[in-house]
Biopython code that builds the backbone (N, CA, C, O; Angstrom):
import numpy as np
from Bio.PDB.StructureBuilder import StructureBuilder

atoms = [
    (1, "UNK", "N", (-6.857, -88.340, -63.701)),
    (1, "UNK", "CA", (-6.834, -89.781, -63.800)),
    (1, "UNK", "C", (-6.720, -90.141, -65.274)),
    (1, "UNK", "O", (-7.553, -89.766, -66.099)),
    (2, "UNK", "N", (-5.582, -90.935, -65.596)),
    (2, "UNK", "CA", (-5.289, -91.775, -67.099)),
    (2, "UNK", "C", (-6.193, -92.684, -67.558)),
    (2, "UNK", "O", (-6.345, -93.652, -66.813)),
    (3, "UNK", "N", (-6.967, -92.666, -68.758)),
    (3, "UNK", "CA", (-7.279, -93.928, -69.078)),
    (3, "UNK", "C", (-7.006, -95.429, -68.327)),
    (3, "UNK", "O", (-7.699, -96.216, -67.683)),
    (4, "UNK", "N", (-5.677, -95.370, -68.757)),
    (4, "UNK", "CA", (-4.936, -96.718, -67.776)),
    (4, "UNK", "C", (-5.245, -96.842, -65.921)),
    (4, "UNK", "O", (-5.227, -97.889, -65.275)),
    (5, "UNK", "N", (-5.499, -95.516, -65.412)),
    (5, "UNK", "CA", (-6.116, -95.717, -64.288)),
    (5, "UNK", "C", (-7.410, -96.449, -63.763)),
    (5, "UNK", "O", (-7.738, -96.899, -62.666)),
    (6, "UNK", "N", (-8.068, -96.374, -65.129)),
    (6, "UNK", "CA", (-9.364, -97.563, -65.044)),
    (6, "UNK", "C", (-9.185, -98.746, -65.256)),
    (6, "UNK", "O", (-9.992, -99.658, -65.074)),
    (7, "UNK", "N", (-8.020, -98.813, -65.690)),
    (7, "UNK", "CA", (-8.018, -100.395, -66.206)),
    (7, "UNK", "C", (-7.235, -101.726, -65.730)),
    (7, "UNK", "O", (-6.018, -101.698, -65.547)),
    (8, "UNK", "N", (-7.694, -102.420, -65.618)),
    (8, "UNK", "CA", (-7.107, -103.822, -64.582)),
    (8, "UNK", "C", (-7.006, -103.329, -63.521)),
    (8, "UNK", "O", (-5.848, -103.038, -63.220)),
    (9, "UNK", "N", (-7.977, -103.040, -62.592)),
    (9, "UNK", "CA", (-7.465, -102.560, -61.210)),
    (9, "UNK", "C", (-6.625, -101.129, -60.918)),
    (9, "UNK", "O", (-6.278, -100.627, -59.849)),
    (10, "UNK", "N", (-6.448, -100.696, -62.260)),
    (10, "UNK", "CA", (-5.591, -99.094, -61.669)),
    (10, "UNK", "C", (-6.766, -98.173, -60.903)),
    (10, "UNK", "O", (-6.401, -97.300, -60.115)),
    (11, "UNK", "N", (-7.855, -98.347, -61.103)),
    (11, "UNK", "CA", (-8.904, -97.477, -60.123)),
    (11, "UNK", "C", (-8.633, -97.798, -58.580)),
    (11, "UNK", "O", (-8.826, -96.995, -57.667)),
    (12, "UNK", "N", (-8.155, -99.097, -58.441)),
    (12, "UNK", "CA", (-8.054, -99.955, -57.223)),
    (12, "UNK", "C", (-6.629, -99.218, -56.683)),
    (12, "UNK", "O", (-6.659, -99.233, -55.452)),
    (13, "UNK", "N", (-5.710, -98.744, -57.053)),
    (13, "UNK", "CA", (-4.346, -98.559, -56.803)),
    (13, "UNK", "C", (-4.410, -97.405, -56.752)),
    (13, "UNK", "O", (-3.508, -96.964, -56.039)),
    (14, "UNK", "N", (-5.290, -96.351, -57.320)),
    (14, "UNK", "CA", (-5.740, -95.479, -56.786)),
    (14, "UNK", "C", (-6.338, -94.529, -56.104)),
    (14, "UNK", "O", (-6.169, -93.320, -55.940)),
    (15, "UNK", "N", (-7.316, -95.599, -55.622)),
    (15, "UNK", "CA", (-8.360, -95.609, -54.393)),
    (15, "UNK", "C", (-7.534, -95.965, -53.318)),
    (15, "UNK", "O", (-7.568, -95.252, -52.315)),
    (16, "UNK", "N", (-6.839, -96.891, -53.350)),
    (16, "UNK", "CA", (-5.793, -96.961, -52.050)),
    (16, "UNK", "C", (-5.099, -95.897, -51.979)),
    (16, "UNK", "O", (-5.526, -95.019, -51.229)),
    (17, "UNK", "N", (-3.835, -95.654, -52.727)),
    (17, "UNK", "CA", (-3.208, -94.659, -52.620)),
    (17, "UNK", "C", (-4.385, -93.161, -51.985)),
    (17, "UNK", "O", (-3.908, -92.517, -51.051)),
    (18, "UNK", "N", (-5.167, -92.913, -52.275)),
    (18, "UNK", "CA", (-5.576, -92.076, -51.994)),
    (18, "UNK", "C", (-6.367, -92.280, -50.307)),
    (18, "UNK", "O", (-6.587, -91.320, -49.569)),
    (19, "UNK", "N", (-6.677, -93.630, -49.979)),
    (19, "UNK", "CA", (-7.204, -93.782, -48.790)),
    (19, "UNK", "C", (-5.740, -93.664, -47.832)),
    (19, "UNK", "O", (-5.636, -92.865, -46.902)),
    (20, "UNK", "N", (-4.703, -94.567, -48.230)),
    (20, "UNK", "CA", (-3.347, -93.969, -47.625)),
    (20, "UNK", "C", (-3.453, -92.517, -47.399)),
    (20, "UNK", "O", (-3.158, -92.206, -46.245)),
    (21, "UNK", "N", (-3.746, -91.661, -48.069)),
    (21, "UNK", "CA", (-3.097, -89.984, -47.826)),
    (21, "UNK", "C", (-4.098, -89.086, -47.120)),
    (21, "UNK", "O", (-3.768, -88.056, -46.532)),
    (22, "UNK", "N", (-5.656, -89.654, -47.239)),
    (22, "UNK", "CA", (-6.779, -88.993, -47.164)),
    (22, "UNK", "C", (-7.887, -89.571, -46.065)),
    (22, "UNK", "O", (-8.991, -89.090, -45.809)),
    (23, "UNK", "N", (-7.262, -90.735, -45.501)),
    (23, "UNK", "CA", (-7.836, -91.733, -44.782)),
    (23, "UNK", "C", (-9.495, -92.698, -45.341)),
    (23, "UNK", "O", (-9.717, -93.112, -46.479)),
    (24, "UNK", "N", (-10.087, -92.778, -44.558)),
    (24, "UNK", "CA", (-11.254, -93.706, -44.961)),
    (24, "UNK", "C", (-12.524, -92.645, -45.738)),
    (24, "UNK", "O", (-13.031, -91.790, -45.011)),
    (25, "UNK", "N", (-12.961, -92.740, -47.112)),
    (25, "UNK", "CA", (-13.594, -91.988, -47.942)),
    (25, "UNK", "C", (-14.647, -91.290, -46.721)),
    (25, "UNK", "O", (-14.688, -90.166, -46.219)),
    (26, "UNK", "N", (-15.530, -92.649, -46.502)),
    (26, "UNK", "CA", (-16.906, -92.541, -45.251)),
    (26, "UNK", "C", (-16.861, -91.673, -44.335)),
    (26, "UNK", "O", (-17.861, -91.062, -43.957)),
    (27, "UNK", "N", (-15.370, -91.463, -43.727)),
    (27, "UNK", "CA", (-15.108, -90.808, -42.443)),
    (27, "UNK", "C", (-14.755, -89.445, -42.765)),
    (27, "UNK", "O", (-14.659, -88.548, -41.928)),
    (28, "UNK", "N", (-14.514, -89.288, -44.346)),
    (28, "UNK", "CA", (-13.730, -87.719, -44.432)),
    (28, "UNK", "C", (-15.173, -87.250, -45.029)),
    (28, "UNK", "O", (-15.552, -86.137, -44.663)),
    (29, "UNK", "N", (-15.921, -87.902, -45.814)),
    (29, "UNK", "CA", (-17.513, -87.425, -46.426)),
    (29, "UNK", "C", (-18.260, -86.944, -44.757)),
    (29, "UNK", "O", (-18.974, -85.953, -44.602)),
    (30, "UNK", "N", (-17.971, -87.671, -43.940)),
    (30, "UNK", "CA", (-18.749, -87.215, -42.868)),
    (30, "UNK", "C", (-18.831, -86.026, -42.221)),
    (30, "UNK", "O", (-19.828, -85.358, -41.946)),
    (31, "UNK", "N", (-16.850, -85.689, -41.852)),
    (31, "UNK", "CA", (-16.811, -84.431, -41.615)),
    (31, "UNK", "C", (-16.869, -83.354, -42.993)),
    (31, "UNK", "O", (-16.448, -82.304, -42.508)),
    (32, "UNK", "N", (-17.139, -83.119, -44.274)),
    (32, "UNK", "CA", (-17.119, -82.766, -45.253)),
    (32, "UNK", "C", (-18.488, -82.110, -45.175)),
    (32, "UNK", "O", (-18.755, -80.909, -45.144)),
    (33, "UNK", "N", (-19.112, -82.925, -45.156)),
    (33, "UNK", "CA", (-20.972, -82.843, -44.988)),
    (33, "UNK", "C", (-21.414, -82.268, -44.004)),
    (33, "UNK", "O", (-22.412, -81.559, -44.133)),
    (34, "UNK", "N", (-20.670, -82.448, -42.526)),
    (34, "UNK", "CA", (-21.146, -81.203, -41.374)),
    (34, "UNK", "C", (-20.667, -80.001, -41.451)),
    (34, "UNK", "O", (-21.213, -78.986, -41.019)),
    (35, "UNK", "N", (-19.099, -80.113, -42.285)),
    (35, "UNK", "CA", (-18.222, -78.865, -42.437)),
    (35, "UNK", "C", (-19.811, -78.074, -43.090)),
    (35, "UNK", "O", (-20.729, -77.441, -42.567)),
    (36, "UNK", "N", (-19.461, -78.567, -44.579)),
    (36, "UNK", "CA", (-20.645, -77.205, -45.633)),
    (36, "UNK", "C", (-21.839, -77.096, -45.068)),
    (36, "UNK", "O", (-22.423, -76.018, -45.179)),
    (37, "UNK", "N", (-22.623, -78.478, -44.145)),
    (37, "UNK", "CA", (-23.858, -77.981, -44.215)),
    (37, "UNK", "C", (-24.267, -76.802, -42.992)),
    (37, "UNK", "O", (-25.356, -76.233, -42.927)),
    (38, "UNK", "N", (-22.816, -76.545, -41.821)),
    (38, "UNK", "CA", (-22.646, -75.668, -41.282)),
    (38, "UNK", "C", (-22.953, -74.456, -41.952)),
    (38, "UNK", "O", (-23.740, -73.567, -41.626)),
    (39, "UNK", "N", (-22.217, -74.557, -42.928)),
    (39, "UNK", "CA", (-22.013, -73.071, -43.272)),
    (39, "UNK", "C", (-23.431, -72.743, -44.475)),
    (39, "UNK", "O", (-23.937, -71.647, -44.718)),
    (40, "UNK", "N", (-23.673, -73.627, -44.859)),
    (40, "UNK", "CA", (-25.090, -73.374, -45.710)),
    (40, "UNK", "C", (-26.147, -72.733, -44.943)),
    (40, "UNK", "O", (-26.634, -71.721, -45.449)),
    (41, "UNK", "N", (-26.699, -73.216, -43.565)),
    (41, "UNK", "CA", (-27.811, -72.627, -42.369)),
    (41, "UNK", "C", (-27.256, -71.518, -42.018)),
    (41, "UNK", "O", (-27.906, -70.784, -41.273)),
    (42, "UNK", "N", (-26.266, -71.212, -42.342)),
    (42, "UNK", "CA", (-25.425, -69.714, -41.704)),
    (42, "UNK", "C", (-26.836, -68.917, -42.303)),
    (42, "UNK", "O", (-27.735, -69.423, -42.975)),
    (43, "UNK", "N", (-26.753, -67.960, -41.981)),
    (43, "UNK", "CA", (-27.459, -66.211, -42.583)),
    (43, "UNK", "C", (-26.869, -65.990, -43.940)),
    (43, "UNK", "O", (-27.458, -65.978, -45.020)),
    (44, "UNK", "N", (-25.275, -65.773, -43.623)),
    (44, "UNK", "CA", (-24.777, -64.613, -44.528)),
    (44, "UNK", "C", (-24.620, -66.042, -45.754)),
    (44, "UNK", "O", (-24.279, -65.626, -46.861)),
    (45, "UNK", "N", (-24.728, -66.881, -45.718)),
    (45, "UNK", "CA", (-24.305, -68.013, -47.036)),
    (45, "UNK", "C", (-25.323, -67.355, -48.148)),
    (45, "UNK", "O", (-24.788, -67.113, -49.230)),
    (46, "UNK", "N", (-26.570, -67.068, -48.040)),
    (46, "UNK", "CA", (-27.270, -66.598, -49.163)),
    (46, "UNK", "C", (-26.373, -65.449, -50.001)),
    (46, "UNK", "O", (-26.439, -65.218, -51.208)),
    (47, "UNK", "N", (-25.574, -64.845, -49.072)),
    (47, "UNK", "CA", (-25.428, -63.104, -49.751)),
    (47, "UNK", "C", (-24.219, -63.924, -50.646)),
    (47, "UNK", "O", (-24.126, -63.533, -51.810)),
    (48, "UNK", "N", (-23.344, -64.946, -50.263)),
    (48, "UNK", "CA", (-22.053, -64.969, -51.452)),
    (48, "UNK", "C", (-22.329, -65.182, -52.803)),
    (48, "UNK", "O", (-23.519, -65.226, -53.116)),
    (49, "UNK", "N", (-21.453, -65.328, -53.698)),
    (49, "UNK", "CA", (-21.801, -65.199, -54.819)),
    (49, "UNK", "C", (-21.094, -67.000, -55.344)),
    (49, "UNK", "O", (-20.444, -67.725, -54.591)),
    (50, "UNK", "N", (-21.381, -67.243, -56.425)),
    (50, "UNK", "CA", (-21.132, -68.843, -56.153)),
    (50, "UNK", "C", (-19.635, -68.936, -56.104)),
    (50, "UNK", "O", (-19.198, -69.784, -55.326)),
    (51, "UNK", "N", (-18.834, -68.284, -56.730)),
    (51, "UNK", "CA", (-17.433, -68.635, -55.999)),
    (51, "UNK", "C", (-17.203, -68.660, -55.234)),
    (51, "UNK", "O", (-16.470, -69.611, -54.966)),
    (52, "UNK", "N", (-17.554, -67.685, -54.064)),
    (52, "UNK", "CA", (-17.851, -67.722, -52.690)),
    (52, "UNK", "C", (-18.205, -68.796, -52.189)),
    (52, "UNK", "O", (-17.849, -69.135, -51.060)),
    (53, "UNK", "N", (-18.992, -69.533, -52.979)),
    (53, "UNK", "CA", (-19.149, -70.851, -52.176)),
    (53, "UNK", "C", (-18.600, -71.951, -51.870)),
    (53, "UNK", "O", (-18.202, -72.564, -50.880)),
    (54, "UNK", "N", (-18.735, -72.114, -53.775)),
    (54, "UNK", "CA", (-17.811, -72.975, -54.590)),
    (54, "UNK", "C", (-16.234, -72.968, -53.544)),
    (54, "UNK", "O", (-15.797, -74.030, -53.100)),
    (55, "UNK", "N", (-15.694, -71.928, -53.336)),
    (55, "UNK", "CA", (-13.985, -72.102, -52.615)),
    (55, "UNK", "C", (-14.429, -72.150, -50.897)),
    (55, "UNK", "O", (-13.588, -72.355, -50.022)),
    (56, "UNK", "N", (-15.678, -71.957, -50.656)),
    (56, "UNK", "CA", (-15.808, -72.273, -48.760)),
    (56, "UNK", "C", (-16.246, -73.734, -49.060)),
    (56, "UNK", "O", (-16.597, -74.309, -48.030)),
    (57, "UNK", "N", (-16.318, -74.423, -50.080)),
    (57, "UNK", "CA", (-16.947, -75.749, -50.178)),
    (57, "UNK", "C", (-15.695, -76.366, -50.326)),
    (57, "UNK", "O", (-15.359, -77.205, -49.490)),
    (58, "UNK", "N", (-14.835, -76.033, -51.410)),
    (58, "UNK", "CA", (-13.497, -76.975, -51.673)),
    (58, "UNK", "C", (-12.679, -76.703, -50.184)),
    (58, "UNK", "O", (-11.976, -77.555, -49.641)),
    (59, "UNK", "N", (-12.929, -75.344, -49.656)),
    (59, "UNK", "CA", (-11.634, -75.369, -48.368)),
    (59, "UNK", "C", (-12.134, -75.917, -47.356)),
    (59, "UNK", "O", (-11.557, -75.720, -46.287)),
    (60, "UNK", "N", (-13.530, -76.894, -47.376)),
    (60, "UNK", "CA", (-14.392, -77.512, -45.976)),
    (60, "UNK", "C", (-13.617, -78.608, -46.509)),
    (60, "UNK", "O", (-12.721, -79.083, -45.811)),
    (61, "UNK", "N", (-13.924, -79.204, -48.005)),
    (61, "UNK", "CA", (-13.227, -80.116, -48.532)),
    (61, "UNK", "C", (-11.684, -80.490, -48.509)),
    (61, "UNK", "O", (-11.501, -81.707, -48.547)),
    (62, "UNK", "N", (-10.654, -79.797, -48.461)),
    (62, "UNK", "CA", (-9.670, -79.780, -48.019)),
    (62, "UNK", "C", (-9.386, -79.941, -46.389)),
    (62, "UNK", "O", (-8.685, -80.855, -45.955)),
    (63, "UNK", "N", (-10.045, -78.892, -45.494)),
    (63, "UNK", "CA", (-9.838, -79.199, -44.284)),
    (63, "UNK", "C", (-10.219, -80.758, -43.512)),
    (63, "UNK", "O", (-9.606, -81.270, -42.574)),
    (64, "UNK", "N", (-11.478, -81.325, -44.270)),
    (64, "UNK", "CA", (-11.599, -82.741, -43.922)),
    (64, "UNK", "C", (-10.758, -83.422, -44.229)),
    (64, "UNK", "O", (-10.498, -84.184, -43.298)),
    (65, "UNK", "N", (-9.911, -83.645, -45.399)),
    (65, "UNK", "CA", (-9.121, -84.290, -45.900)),
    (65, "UNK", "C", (-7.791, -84.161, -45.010)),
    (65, "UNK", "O", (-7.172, -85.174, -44.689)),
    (66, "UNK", "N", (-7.294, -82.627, -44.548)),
    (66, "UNK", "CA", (-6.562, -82.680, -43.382)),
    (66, "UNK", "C", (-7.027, -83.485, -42.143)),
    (66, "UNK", "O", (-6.394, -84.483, -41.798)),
    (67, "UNK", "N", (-7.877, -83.159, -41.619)),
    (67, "UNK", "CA", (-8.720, -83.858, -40.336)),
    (67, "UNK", "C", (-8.570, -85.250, -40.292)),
    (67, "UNK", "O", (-8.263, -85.758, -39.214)),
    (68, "UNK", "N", (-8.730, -85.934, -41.252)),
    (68, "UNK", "CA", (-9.138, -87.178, -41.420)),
    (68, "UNK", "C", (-7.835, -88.144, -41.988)),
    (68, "UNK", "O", (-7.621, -89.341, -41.797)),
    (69, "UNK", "N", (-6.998, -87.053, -42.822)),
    (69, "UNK", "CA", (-5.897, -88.408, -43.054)),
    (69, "UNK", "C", (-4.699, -87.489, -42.822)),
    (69, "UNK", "O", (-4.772, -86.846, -41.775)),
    (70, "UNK", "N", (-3.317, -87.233, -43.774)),
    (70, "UNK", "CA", (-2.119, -86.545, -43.219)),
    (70, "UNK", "C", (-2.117, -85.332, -43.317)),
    (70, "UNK", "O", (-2.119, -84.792, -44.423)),
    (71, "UNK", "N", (-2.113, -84.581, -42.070)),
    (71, "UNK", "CA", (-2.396, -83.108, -41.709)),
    (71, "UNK", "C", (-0.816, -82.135, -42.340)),
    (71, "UNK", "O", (-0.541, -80.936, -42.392)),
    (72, "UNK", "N", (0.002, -83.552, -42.774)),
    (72, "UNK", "CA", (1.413, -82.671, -43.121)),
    (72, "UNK", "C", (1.560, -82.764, -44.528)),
    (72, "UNK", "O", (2.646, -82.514, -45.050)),
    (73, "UNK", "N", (0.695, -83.058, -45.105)),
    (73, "UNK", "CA", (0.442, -83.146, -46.587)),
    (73, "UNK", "C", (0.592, -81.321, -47.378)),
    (73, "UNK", "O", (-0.316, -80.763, -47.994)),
    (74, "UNK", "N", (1.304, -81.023, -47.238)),
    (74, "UNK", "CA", (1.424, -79.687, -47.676)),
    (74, "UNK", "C", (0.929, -78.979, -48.906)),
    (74, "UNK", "O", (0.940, -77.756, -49.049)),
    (75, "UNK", "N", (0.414, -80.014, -49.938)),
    (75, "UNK", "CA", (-0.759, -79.915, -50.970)),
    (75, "UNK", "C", (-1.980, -79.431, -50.352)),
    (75, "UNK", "O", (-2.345, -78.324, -50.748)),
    (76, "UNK", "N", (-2.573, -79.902, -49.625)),
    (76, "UNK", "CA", (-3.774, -79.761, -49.026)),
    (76, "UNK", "C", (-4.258, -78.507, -48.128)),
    (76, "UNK", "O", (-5.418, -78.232, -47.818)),
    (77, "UNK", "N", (-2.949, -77.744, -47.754)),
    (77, "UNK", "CA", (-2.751, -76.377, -47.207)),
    (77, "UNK", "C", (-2.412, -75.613, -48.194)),
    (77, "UNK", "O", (-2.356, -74.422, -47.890)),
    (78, "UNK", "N", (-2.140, -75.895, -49.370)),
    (78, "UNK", "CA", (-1.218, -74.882, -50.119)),
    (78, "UNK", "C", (-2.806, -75.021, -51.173)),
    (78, "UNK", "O", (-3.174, -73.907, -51.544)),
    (79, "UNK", "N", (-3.596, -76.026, -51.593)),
    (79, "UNK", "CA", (-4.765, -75.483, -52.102)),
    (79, "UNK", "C", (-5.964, -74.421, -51.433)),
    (79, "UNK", "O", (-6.630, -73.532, -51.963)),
    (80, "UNK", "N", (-5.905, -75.027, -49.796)),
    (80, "UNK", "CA", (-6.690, -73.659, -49.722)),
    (80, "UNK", "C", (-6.457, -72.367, -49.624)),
    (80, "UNK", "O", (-7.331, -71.527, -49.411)),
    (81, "UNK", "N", (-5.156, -72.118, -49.788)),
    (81, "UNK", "CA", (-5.074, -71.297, -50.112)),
    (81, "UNK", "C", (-4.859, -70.405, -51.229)),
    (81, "UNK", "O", (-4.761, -69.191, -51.406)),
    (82, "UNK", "N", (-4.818, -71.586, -51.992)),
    (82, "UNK", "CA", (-5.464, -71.224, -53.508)),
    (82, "UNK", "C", (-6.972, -71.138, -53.781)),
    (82, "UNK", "O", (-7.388, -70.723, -54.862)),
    (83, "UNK", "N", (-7.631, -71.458, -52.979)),
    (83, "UNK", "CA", (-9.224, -71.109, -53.253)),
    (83, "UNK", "C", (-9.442, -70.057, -52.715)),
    (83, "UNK", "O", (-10.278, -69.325, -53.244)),
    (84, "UNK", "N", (-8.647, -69.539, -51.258)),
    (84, "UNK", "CA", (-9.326, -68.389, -50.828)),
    (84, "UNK", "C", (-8.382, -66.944, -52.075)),
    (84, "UNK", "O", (-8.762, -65.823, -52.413)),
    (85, "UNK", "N", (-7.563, -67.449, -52.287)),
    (85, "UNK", "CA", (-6.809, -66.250, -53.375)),
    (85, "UNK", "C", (-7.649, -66.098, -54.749)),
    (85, "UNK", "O", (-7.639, -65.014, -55.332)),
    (86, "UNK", "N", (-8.534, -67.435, -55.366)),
    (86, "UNK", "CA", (-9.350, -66.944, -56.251)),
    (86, "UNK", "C", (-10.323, -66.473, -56.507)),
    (86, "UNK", "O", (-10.768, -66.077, -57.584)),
    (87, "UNK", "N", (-11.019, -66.490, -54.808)),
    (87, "UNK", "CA", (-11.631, -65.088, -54.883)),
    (87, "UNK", "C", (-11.395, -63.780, -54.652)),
    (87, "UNK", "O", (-11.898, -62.797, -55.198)),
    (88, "UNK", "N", (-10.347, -63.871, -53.540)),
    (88, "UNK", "CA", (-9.872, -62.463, -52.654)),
    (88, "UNK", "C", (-9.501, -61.573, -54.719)),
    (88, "UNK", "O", (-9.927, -60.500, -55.145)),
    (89, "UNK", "N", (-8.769, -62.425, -55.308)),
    (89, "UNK", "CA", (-8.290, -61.635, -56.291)),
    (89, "UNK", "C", (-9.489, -61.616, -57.275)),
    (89, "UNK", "O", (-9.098, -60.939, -58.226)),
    (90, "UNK", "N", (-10.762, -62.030, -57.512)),
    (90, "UNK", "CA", (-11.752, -61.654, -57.901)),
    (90, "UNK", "C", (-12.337, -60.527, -57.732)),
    (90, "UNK", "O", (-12.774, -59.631, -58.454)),
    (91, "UNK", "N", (-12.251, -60.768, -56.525)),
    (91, "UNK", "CA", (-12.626, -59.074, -55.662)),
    (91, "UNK", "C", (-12.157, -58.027, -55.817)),
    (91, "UNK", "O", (-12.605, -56.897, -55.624)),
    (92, "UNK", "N", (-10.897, -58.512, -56.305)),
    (92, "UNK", "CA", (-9.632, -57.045, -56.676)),
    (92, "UNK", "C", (-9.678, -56.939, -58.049)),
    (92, "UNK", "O", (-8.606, -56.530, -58.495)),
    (93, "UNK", "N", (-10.319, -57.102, -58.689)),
    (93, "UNK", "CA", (-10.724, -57.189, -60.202)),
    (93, "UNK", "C", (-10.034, -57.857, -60.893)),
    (93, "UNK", "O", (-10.007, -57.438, -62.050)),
    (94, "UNK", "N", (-9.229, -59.051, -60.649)),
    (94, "UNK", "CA", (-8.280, -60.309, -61.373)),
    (94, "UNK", "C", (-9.024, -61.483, -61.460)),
    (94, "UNK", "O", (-9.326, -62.174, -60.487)),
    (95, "UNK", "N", (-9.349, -61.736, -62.726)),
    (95, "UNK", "CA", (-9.999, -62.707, -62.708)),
    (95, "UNK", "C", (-9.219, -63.829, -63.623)),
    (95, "UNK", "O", (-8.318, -63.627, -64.438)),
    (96, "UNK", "N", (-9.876, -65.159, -63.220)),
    (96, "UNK", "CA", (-8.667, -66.642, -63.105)),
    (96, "UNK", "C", (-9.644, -67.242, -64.035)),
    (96, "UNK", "O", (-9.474, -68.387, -64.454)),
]
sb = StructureBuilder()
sb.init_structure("model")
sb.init_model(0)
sb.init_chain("A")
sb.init_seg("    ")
for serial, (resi, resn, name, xyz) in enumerate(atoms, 1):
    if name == "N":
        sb.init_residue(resn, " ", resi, " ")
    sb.init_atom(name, np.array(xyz, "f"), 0.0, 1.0, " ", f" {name:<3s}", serial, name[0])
structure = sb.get_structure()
């Protein structure tokens, strides 16, 4: 976000635009919040390491954002799978 995005209403033109692509903030926080807190009560959530989390948190975050507004948004598929590659390649000793 630009400077100029704060100013005279560009926060406003960007909050739309983004409710256009992502649907209603309330409704995607909702499924967002059952997505992770699923996986937090899990067992095995203690054993990851915080990237591990950190990228099962952004790809709950992404999948709501599919769920909730355009599922053909091909950004939104093509990041998680950039979160699950920065760890898989962590694991393989490449680090980002």
């Amino acid at each position: 976000m630009t400077p100029q995005d704060t100013q005279a209403g560009g926060i406003d033109a960007v909050l739309d635009e983004r409710g256009k692509r992502y649907g209603v903030f309330a409704e995607h926080a909702a499924i967002s919040q059952t997505l992770t807190g699923t996986m937090r009560i899990c067992e095995g959530w203690d054993r990851l390491t915080y990237d591990q989390r950190e990228a099962l948190e952004m790809i709950a975050h992404k999948i709501s954002r599919i769920l909730n507004g355009d599922p053909n948004y091909a950004d939104s598929w093509v990041d998680i799978a950039g979160y699950a590659k920065l760890v898989a390649d962590r694991l393989e000793g490449v680090e980002r």
